[in-house]
mmCIF file as Biopython writes it, N, C-alpha, C and O atoms, coordinates in Angstrom:
data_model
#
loop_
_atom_site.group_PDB
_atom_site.id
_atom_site.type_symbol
_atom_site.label_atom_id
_atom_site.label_alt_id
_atom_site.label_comp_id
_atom_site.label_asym_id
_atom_site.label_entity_id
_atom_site.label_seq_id
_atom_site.pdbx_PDB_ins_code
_atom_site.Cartn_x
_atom_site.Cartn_y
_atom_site.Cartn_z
_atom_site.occupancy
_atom_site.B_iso_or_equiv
_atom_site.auth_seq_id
_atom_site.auth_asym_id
_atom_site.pdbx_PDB_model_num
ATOM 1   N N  . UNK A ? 1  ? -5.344  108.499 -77.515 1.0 0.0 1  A 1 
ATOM 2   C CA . UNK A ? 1  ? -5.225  109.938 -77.286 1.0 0.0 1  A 1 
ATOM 3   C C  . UNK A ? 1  ? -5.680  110.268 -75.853 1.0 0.0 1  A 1 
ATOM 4   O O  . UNK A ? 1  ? -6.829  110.026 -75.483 1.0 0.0 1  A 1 
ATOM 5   N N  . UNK A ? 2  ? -4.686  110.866 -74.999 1.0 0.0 2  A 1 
ATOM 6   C CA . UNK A ? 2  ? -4.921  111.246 -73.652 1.0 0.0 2  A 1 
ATOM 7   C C  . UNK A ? 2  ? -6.418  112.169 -73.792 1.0 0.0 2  A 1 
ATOM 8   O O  . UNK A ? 2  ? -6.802  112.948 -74.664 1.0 0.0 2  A 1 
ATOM 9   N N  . UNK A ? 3  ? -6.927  111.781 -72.755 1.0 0.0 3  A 1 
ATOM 10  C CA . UNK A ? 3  ? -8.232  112.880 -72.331 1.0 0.0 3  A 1 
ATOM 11  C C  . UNK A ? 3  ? -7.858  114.444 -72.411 1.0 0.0 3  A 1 
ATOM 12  O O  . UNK A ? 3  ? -6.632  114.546 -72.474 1.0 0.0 3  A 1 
ATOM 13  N N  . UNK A ? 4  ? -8.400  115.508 -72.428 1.0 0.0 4  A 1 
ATOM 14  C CA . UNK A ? 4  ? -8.021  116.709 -72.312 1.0 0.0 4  A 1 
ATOM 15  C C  . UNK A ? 4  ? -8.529  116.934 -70.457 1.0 0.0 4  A 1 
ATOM 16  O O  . UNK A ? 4  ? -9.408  116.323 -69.849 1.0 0.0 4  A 1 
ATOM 17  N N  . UNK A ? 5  ? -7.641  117.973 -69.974 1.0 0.0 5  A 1 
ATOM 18  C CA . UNK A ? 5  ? -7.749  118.116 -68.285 1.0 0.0 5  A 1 
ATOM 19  C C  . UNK A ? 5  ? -8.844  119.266 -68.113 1.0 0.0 5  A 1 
ATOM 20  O O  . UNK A ? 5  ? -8.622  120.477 -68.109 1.0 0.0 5  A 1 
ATOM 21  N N  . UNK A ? 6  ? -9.997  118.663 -67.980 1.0 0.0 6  A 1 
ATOM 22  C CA . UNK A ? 6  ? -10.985 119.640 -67.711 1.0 0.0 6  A 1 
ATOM 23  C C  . UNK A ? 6  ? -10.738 121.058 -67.209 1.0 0.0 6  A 1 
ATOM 24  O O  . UNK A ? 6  ? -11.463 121.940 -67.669 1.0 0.0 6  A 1 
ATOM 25  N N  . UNK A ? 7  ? -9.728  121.409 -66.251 1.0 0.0 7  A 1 
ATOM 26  C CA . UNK A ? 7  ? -9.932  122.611 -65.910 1.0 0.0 7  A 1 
ATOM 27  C C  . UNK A ? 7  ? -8.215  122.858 -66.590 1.0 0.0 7  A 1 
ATOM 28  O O  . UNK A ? 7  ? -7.561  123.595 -65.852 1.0 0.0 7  A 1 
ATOM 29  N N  . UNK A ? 8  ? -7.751  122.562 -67.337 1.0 0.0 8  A 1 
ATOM 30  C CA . UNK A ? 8  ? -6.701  123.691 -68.356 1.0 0.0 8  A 1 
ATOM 31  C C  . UNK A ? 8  ? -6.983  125.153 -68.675 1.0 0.0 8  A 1 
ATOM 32  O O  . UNK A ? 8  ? -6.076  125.956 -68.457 1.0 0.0 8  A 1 
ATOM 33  N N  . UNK A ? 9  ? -8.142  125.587 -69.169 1.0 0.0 9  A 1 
ATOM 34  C CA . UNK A ? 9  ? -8.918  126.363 -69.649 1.0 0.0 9  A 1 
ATOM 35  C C  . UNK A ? 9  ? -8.671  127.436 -68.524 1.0 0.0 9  A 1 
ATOM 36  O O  . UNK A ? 9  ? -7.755  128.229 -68.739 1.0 0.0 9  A 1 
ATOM 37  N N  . UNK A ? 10 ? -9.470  127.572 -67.196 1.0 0.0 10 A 1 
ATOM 38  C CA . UNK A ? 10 ? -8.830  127.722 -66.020 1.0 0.0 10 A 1 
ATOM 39  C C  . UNK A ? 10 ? -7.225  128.367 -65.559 1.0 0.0 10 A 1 
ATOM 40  O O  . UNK A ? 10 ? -6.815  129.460 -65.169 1.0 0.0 10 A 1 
ATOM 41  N N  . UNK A ? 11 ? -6.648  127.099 -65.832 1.0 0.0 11 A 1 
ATOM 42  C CA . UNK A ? 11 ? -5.456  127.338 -65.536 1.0 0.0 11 A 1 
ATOM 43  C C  . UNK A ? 11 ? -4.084  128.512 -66.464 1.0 0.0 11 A 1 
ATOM 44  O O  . UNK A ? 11 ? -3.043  129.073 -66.124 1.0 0.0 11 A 1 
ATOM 45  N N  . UNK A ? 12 ? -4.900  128.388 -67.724 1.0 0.0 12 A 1 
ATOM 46  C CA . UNK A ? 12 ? -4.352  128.941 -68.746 1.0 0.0 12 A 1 
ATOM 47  C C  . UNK A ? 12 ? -4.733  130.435 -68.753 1.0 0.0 12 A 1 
ATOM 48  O O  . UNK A ? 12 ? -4.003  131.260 -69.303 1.0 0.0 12 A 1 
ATOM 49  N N  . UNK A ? 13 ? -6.030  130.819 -68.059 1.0 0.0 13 A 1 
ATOM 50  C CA . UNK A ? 13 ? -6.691  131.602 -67.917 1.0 0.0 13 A 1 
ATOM 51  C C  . UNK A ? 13 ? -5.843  132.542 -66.372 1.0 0.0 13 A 1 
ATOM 52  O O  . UNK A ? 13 ? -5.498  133.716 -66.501 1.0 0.0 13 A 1 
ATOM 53  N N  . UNK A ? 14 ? -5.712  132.058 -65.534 1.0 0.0 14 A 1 
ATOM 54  C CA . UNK A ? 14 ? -4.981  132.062 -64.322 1.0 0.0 14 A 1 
ATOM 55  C C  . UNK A ? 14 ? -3.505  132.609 -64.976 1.0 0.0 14 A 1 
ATOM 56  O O  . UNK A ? 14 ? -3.110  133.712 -64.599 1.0 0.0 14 A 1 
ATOM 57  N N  . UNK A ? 15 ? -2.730  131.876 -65.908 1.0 0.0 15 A 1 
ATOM 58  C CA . UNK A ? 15 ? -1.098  132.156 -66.386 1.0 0.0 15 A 1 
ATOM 59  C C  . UNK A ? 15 ? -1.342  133.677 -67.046 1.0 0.0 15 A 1 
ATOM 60  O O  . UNK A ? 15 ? -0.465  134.520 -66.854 1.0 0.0 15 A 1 
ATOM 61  N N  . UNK A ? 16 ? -2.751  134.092 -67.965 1.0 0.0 16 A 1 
ATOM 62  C CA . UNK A ? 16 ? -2.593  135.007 -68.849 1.0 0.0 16 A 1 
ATOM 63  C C  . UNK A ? 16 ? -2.896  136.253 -67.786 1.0 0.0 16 A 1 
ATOM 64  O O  . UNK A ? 16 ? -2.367  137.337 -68.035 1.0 0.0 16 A 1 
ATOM 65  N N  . UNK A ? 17 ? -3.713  136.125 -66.642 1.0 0.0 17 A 1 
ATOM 66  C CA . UNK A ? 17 ? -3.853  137.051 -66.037 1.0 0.0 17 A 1 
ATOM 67  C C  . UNK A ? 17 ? -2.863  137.829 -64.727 1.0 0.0 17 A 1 
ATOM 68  O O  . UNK A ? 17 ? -2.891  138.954 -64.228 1.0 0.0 17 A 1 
ATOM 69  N N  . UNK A ? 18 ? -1.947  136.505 -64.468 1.0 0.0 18 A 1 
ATOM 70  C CA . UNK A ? 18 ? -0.889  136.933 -63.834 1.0 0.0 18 A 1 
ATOM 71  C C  . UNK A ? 18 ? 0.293   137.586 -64.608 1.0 0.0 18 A 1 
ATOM 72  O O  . UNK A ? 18 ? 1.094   138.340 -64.055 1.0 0.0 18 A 1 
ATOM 73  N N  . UNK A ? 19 ? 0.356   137.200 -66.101 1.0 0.0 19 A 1 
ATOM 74  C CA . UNK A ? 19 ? 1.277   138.238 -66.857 1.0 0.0 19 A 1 
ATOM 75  C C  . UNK A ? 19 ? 1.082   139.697 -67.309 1.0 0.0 19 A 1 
ATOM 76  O O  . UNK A ? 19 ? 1.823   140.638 -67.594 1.0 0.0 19 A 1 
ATOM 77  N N  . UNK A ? 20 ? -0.659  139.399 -67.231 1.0 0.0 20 A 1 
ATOM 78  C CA . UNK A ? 20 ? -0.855  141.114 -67.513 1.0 0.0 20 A 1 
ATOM 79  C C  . UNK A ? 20 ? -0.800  141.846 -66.242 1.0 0.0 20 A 1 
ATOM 80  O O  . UNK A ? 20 ? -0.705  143.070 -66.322 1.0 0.0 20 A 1 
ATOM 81  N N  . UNK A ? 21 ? -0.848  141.236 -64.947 1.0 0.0 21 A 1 
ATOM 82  C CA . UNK A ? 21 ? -0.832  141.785 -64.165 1.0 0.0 21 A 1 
ATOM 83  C C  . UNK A ? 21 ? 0.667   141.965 -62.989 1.0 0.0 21 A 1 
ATOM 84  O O  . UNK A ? 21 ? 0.709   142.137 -61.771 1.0 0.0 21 A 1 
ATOM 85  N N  . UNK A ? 22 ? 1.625   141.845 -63.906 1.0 0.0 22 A 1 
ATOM 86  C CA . UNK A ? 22 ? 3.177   141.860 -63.212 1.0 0.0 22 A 1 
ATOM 87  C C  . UNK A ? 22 ? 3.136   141.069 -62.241 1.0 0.0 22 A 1 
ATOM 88  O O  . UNK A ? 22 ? 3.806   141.232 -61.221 1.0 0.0 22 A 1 
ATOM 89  N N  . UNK A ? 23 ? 2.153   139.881 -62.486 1.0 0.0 23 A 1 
ATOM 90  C CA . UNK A ? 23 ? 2.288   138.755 -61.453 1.0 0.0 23 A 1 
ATOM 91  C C  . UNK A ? 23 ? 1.769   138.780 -60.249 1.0 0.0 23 A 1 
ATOM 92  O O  . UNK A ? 23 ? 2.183   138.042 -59.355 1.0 0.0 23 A 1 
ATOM 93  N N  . UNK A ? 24 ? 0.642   139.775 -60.067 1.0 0.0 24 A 1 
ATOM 94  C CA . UNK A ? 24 ? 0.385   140.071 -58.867 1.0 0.0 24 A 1 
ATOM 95  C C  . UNK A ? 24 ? -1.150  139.043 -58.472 1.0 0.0 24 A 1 
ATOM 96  O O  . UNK A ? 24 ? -2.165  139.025 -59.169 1.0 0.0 24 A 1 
ATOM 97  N N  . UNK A ? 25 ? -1.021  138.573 -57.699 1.0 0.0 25 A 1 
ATOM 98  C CA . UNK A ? 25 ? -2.007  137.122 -57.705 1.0 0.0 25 A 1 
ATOM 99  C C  . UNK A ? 25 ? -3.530  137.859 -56.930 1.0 0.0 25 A 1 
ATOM 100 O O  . UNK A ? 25 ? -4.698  137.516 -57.112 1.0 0.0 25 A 1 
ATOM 101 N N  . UNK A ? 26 ? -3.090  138.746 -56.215 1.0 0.0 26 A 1 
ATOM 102 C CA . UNK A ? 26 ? -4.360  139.589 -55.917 1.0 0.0 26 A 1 
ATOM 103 C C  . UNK A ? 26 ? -5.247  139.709 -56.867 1.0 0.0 26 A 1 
ATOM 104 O O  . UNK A ? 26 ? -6.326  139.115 -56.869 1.0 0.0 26 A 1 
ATOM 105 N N  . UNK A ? 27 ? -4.738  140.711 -57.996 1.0 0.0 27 A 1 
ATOM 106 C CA . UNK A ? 27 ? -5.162  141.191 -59.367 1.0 0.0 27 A 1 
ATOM 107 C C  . UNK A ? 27 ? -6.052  139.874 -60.005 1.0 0.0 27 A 1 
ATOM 108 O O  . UNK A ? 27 ? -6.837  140.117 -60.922 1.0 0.0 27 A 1 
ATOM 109 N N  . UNK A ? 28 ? -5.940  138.776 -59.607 1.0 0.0 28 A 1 
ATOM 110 C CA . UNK A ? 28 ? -6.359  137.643 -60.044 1.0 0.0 28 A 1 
ATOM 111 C C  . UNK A ? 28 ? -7.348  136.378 -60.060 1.0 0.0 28 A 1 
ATOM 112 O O  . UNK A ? 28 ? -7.574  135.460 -60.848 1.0 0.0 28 A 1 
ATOM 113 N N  . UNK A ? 29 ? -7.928  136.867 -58.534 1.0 0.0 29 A 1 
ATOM 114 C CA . UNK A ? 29 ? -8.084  136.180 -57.423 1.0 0.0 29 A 1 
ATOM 115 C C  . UNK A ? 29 ? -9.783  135.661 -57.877 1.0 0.0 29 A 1 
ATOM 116 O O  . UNK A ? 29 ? -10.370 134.972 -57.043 1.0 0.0 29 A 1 
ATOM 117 N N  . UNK A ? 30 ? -10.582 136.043 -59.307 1.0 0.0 30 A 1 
ATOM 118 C CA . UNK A ? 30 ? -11.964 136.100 -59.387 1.0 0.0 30 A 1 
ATOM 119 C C  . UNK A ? 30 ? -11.136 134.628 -60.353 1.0 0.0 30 A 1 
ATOM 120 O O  . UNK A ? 30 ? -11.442 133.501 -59.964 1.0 0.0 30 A 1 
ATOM 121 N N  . UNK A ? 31 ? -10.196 134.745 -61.484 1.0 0.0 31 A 1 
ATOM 122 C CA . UNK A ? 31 ? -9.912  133.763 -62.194 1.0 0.0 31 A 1 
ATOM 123 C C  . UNK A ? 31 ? -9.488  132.264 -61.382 1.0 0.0 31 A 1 
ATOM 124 O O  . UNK A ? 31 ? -9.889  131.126 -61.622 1.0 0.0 31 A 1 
ATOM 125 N N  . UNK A ? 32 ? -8.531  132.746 -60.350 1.0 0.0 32 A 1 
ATOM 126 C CA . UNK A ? 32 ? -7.769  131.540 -59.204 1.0 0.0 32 A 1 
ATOM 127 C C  . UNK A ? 32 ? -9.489  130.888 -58.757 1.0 0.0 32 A 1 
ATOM 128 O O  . UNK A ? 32 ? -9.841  129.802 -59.217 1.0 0.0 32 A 1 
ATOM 129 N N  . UNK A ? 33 ? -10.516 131.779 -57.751 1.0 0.0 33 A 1 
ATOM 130 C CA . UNK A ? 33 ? -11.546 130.803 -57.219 1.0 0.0 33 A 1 
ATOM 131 C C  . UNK A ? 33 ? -12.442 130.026 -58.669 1.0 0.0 33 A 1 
ATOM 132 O O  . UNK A ? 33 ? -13.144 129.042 -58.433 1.0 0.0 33 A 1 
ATOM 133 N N  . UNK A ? 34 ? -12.340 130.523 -60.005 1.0 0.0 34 A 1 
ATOM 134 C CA . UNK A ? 34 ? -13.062 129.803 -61.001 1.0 0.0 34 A 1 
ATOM 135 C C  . UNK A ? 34 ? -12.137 128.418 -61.365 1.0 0.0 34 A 1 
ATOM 136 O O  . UNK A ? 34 ? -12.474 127.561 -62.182 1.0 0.0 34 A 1 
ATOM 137 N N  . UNK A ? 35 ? -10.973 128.414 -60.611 1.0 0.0 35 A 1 
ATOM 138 C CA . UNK A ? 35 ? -10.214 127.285 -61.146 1.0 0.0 35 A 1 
ATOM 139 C C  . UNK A ? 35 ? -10.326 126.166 -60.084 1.0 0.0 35 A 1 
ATOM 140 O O  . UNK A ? 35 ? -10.215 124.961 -60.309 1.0 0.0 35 A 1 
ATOM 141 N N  . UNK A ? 36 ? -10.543 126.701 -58.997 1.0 0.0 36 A 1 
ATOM 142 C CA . UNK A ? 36 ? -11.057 126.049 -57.711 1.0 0.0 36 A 1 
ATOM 143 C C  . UNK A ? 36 ? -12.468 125.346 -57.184 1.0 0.0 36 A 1 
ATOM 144 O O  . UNK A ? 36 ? -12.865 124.588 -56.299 1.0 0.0 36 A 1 
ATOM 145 N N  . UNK A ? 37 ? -12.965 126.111 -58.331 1.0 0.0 37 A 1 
ATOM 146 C CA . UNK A ? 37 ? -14.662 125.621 -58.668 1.0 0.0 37 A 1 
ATOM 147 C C  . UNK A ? 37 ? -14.662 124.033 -59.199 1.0 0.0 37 A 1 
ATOM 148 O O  . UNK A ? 37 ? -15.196 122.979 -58.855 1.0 0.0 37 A 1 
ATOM 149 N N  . UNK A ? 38 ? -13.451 124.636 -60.578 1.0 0.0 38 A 1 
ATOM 150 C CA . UNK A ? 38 ? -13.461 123.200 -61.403 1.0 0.0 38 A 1 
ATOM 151 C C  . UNK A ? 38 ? -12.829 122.492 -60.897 1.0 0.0 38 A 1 
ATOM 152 O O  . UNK A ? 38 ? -12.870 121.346 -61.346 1.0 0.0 38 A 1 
ATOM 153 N N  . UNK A ? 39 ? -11.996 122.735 -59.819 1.0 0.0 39 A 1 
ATOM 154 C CA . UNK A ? 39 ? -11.209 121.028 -59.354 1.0 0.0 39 A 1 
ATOM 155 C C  . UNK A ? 39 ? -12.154 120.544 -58.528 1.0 0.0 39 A 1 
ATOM 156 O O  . UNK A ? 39 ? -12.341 119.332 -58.643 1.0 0.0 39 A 1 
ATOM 157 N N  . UNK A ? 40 ? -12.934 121.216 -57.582 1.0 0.0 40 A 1 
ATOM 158 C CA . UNK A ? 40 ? -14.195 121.309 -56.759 1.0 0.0 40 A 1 
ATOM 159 C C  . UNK A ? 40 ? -15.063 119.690 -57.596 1.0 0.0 40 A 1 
ATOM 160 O O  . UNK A ? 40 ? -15.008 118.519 -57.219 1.0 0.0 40 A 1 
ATOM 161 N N  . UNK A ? 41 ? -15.711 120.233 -58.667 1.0 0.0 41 A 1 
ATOM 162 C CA . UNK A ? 41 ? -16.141 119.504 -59.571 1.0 0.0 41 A 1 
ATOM 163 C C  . UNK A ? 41 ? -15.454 117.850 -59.893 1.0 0.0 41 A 1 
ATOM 164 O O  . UNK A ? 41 ? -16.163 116.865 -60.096 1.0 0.0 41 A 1 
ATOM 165 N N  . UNK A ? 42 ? -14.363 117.842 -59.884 1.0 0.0 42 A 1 
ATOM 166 C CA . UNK A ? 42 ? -13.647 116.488 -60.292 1.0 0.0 42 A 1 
ATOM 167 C C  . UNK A ? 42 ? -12.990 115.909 -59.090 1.0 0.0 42 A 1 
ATOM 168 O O  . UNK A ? 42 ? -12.583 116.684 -58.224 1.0 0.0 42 A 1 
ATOM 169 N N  . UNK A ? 43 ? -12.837 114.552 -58.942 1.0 0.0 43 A 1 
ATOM 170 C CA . UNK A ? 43 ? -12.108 113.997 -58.172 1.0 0.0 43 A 1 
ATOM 171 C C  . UNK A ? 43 ? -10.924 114.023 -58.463 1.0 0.0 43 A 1 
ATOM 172 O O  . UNK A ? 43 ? -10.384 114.261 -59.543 1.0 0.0 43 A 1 
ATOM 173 N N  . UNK A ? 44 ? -10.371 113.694 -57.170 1.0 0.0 44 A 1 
ATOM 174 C CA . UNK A ? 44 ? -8.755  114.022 -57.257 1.0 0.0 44 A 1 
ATOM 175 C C  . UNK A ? 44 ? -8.153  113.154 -57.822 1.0 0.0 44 A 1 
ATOM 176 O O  . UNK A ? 44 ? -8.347  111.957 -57.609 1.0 0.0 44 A 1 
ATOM 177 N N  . UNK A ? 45 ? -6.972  113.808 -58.983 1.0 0.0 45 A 1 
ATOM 178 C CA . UNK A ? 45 ? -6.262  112.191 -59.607 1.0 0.0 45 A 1 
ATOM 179 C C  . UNK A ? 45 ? -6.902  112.735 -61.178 1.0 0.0 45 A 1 
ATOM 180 O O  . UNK A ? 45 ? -5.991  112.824 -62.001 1.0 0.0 45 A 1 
ATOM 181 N N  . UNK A ? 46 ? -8.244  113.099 -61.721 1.0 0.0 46 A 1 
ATOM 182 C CA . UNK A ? 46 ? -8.763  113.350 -62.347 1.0 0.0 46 A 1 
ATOM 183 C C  . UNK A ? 46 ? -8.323  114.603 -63.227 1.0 0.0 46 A 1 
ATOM 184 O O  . UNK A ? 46 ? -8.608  114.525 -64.422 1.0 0.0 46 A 1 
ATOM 185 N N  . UNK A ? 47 ? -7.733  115.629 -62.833 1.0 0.0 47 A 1 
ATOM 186 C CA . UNK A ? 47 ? -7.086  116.386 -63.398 1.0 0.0 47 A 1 
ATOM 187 C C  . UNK A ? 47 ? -5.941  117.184 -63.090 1.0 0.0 47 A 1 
ATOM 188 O O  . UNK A ? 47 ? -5.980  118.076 -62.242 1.0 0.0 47 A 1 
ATOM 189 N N  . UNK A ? 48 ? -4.770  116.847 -63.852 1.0 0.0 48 A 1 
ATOM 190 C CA . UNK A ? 48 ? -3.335  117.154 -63.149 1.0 0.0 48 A 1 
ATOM 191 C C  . UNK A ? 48 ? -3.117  118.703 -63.150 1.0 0.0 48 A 1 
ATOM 192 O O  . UNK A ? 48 ? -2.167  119.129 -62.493 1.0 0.0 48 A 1 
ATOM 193 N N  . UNK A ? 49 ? -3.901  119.569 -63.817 1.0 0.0 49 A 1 
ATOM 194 C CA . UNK A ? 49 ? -3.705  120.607 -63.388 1.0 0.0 49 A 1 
ATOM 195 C C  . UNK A ? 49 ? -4.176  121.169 -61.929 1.0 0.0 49 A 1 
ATOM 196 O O  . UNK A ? 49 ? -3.696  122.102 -61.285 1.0 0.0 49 A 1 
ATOM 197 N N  . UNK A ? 50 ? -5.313  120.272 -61.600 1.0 0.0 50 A 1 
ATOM 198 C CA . UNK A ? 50 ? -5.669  120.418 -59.965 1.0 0.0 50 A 1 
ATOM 199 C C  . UNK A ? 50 ? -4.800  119.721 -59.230 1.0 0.0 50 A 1 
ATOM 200 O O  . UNK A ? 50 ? -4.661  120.061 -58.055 1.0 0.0 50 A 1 
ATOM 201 N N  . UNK A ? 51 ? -4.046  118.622 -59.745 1.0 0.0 51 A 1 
ATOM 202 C CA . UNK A ? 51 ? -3.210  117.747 -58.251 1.0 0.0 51 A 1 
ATOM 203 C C  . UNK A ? 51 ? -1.680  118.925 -57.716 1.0 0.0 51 A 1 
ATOM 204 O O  . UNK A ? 51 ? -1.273  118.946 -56.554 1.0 0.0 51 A 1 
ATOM 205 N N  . UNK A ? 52 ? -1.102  119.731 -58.779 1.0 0.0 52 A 1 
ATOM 206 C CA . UNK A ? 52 ? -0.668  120.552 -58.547 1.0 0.0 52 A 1 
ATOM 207 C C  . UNK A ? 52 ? -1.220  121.608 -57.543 1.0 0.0 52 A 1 
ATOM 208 O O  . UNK A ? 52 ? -0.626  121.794 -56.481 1.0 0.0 52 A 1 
ATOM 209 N N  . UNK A ? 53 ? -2.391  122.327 -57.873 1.0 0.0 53 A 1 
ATOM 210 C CA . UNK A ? 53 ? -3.148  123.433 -57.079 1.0 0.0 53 A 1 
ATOM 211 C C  . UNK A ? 53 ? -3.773  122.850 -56.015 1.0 0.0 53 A 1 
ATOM 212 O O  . UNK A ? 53 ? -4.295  123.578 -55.171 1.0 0.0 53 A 1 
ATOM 213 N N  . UNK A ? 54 ? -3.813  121.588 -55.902 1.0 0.0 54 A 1 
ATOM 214 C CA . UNK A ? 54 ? -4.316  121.402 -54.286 1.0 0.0 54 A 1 
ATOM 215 C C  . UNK A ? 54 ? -2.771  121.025 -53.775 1.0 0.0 54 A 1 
ATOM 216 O O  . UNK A ? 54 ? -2.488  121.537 -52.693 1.0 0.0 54 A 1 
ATOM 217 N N  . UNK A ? 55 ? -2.047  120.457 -54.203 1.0 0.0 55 A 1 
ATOM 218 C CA . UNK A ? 55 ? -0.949  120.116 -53.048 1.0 0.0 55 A 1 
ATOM 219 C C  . UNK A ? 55 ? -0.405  121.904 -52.961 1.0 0.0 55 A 1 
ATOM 220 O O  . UNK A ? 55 ? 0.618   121.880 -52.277 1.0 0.0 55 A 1 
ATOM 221 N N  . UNK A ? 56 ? -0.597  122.847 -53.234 1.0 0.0 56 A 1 
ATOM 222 C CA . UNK A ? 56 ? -0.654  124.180 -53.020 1.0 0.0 56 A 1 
ATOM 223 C C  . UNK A ? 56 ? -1.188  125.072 -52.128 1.0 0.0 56 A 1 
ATOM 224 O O  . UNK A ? 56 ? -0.664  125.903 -51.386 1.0 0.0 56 A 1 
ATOM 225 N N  . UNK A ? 57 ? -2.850  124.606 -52.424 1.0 0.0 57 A 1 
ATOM 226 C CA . UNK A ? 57 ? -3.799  124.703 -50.988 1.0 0.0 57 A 1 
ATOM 227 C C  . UNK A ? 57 ? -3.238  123.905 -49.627 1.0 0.0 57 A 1 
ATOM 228 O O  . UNK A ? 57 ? -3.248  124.403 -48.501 1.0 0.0 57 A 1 
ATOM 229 N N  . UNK A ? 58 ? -2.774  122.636 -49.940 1.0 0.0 58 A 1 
ATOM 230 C CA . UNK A ? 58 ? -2.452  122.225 -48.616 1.0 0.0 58 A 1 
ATOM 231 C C  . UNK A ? 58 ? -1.163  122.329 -48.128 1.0 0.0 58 A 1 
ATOM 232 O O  . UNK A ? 58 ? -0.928  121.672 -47.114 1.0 0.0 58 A 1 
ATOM 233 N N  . UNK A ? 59 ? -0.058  123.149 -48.708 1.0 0.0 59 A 1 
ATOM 234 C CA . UNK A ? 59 ? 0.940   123.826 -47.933 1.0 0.0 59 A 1 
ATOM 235 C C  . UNK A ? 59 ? 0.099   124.943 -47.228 1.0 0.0 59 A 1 
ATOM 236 O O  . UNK A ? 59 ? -0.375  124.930 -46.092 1.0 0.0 59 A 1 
ATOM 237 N N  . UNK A ? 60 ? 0.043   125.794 -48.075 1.0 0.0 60 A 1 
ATOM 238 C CA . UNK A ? 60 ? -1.015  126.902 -47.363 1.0 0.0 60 A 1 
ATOM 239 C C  . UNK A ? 60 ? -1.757  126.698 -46.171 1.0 0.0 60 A 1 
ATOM 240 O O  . UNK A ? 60 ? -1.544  127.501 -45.263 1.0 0.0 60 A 1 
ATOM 241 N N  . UNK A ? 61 ? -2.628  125.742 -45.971 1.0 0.0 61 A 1 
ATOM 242 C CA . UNK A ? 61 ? -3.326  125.504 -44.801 1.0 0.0 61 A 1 
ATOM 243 C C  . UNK A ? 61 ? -2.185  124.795 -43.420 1.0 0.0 61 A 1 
ATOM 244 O O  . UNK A ? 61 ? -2.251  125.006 -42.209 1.0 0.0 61 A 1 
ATOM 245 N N  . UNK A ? 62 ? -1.368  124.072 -44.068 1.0 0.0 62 A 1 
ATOM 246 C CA . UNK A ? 62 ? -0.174  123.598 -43.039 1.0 0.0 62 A 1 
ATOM 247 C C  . UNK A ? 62 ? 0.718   124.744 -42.227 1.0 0.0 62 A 1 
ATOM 248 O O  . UNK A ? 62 ? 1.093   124.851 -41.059 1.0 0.0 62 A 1 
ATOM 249 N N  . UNK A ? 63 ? 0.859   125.499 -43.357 1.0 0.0 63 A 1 
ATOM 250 C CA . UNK A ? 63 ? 1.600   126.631 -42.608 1.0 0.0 63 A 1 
ATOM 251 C C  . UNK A ? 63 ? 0.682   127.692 -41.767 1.0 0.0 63 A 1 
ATOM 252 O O  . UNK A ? 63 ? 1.046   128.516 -40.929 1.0 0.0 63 A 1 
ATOM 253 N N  . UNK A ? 64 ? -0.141  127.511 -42.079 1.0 0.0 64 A 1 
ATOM 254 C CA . UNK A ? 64 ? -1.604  128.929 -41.384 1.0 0.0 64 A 1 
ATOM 255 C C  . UNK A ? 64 ? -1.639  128.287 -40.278 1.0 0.0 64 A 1 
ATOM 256 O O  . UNK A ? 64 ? -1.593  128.971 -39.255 1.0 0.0 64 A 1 
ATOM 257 N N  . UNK A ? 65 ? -1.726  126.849 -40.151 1.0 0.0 65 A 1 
ATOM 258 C CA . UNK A ? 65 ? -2.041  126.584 -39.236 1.0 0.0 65 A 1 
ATOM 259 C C  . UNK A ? 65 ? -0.959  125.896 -37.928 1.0 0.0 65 A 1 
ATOM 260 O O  . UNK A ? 65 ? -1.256  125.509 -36.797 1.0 0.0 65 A 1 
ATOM 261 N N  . UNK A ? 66 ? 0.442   125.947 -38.675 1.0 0.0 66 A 1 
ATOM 262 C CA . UNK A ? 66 ? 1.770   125.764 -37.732 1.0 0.0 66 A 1 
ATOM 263 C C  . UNK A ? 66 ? 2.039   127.228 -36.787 1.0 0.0 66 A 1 
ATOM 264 O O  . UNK A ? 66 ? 2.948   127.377 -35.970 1.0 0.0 66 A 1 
ATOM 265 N N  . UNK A ? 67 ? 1.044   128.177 -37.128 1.0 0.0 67 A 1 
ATOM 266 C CA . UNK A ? 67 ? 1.562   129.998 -36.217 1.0 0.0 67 A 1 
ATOM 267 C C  . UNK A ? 67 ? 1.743   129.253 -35.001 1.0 0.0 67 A 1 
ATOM 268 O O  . UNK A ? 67 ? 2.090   129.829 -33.970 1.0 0.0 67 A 1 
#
């Protein structure tokens, strides 16, 4: 039986608050840094809901920093 992904909880938490909020990621942004805490916490590789949200962070920083 696969491990469960430590920060799901998080992430699931992140999906319910962008639907109540017509998707607006602002509206969101206290749930997004608690999910960032928990990948914070684990090494990378360790939980696939973070290998998604960091290769996310690091478009983000690529493009901020291509101006």
């Amino acid at each position: 039986m696969p491990q469960k992904d430590p920060c799901q909880k998080q992430a699931c938490e992140i999906q319910k608050c962008l639907q109540a909020n017509n998707y607006m990621e602002s509206k969101c942004q206290a749930v997004i840094q608690e999910l960032r805490k928990c990948c914070a916490r684990y090494p990378k590789g360790r939980s696939l809901v973070c290998s998604g949200f960091e290769k996310e962070e690091e478009n983000l920083t690529l493009k901020s920093g291509s101006k």
